[in-house]
C-alpha positions as CSV (number, residue, x, y, z in Angstrom):
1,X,120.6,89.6,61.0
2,X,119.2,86.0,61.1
3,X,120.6,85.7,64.7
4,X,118.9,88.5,65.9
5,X,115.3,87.4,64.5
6,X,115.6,84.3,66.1
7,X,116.0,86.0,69.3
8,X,113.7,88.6,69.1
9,X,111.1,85.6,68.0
10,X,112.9,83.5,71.3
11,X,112.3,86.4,72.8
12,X,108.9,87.3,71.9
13,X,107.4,83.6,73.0
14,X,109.2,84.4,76.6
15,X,107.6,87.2,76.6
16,X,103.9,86.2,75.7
17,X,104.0,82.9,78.2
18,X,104.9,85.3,81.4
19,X,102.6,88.1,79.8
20,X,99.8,85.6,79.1
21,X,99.9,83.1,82.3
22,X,101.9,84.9,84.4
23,X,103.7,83.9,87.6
24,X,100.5,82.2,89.2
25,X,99.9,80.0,86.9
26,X,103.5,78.7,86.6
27,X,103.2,77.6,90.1
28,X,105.4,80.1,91.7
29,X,105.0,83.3,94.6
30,X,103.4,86.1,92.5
31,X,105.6,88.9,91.7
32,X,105.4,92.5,93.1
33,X,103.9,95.4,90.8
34,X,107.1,96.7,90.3
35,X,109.0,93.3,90.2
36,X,106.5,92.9,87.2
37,X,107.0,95.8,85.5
38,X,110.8,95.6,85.8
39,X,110.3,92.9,83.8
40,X,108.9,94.4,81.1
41,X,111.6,97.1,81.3
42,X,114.2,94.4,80.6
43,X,111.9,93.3,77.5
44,X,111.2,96.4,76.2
45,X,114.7,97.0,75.7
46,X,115.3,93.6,73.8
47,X,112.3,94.8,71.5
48,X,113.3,98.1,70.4
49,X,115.8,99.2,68.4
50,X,117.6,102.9,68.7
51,X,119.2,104.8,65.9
52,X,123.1,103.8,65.5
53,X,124.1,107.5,65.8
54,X,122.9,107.8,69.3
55,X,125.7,105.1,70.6
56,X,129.3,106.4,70.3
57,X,130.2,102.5,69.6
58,X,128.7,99.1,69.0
59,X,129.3,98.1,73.0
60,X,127.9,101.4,74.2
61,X,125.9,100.8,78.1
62,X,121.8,101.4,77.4
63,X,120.8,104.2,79.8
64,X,117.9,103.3,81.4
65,X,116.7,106.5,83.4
66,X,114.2,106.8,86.2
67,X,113.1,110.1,87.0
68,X,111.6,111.0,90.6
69,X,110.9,109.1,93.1
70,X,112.1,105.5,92.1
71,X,109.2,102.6,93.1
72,X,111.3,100.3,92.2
73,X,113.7,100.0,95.0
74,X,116.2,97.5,94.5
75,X,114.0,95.4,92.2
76,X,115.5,96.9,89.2
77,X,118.7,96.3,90.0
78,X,118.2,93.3,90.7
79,X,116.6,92.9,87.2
80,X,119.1,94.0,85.7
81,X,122.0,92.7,87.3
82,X,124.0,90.4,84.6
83,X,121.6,91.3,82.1
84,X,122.8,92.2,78.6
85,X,120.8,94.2,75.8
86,X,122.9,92.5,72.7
87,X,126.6,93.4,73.0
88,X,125.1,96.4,75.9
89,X,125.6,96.5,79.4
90,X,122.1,98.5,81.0
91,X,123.0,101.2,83.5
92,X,120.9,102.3,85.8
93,X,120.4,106.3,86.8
94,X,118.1,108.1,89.1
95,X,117.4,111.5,88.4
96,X,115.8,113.5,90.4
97,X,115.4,116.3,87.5
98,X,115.5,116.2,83.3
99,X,118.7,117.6,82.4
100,X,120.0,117.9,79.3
101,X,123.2,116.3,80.3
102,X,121.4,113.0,80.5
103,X,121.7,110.3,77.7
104,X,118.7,108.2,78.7
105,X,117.9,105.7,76.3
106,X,114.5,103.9,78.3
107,X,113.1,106.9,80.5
108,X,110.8,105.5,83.2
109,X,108.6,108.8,84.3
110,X,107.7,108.1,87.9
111,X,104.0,109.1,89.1
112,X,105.8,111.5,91.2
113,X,106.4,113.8,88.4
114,X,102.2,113.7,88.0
115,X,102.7,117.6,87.9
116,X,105.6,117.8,85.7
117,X,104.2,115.0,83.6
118,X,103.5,117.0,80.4
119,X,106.8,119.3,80.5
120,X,108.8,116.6,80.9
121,X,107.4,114.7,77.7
122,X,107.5,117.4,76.1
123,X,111.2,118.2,76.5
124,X,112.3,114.8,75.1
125,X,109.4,115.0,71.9
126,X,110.8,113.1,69.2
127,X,113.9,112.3,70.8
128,X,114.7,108.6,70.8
129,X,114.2,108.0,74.6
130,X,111.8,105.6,75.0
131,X,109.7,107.0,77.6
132,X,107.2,104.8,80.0
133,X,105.2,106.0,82.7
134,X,102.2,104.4,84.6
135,X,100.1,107.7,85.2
136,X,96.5,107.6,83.6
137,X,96.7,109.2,80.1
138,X,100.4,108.9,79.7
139,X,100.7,107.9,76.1
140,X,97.8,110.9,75.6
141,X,100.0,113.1,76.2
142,X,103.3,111.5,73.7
143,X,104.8,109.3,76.2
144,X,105.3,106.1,74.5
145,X,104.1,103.3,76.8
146,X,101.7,103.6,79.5
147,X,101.5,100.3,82.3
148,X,98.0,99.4,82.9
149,X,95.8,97.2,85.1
150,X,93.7,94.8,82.8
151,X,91.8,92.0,84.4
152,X,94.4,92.5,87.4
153,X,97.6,92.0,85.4
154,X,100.1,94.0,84.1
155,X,99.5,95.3,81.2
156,X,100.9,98.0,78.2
157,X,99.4,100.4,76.1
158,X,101.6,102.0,73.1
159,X,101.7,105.0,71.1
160,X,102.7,104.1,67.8
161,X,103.2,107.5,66.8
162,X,104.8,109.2,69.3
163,X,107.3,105.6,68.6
164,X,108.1,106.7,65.0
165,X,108.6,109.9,65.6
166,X,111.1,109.6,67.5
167,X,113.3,107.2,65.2
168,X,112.8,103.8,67.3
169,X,111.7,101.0,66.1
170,X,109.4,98.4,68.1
171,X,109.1,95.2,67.2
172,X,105.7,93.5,65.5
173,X,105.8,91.0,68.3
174,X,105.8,93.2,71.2
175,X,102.9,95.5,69.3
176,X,100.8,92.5,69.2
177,X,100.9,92.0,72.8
178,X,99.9,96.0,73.5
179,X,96.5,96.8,74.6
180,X,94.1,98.4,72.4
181,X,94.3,102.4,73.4
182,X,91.6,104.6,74.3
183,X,91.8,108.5,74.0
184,X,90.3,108.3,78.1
185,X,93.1,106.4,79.4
């Protein structure tokens, strides 16, 4: 249990020096949108925690799903390539529709499913699937984390709520980095 503090809190400072200066200021090319939020992905999967019960074993692959139209090309794959979550191996799936066949873990709600938005939250309501989207109003509407522009970075708005309801657990030092909501994002 101490191990895994200490690298959540390892983590967590990683975390606040590329969230804070970003890629700029270290001196290197800036990083694409998506590149960016990729990023995050991979973080926000060190920084939650998922029931026990919803892995069949301790070295059960973390689903991360993407659902429509996929902006992140080969970025996220790329992310991830190599990458472990703990003792988990992140797969990656594209889905083109929300079937109940699907044992997503991270659901990433592309802004091609604008339309579908609010069925498709809806359909995975207090299920632990964290879900992220980057559509205006997003976490209005239960989805857990919503990407948004502040001061031209990357940012992340969370619903607290809509977290605990579904049985996940987010860590202190990734809720101190979210942006303050408001009910007209």
């Amino acid at each position: 249990m101490a191990v895994l503090r200490l690298k959540h809190a390892v983590s967590a400072v990683v975390l606040c020096v590329c969230v804070l200066w970003g890629p700029v200021s270290l001196g290197i090319s800036p990083l694409s949108e998506y590149q960016v939020k990729a990023v995050y992905l991979f973080n926000f999967l060190n920084f939650v925690d998922w029931p026990e019960a919803v892995f069949a074993h301790p070295n059960s692959p973390m689903n991360l799903c993407i659902l429509g139209e996929d902006p992140f090309d080969k970025v996220i794959d790329l992310t991830f390539e190599g990458k472990m979550v703990g003792q988990r191996r992140v797969i990656i799936h594209r889905l083109h529709d929300m079937g109940l066949d699907q044992a997503c873990h991270l659901l990433f709600i592309s802004a091609s499913e604008v339309e579908r938005m609010v069925g498709i939250v809806g359909s995975v309501h207090n299920k632990p699937i964290l879900t992220i989207g980057d559509v205006k109003g997003f976490v209005n509407l239960n989805g857990m984390i919503q990407f948004v522009i502040v001061d031209n970075k990357i940012r992340f708005q969370v619903n607290r709520t809509a977290i605990k309801n579904a049985s996940l657990y987010m860590s202190a030092n990734l809720l101190r980095l979210a942006q303050p909501r408001s009910e007209a994002e």
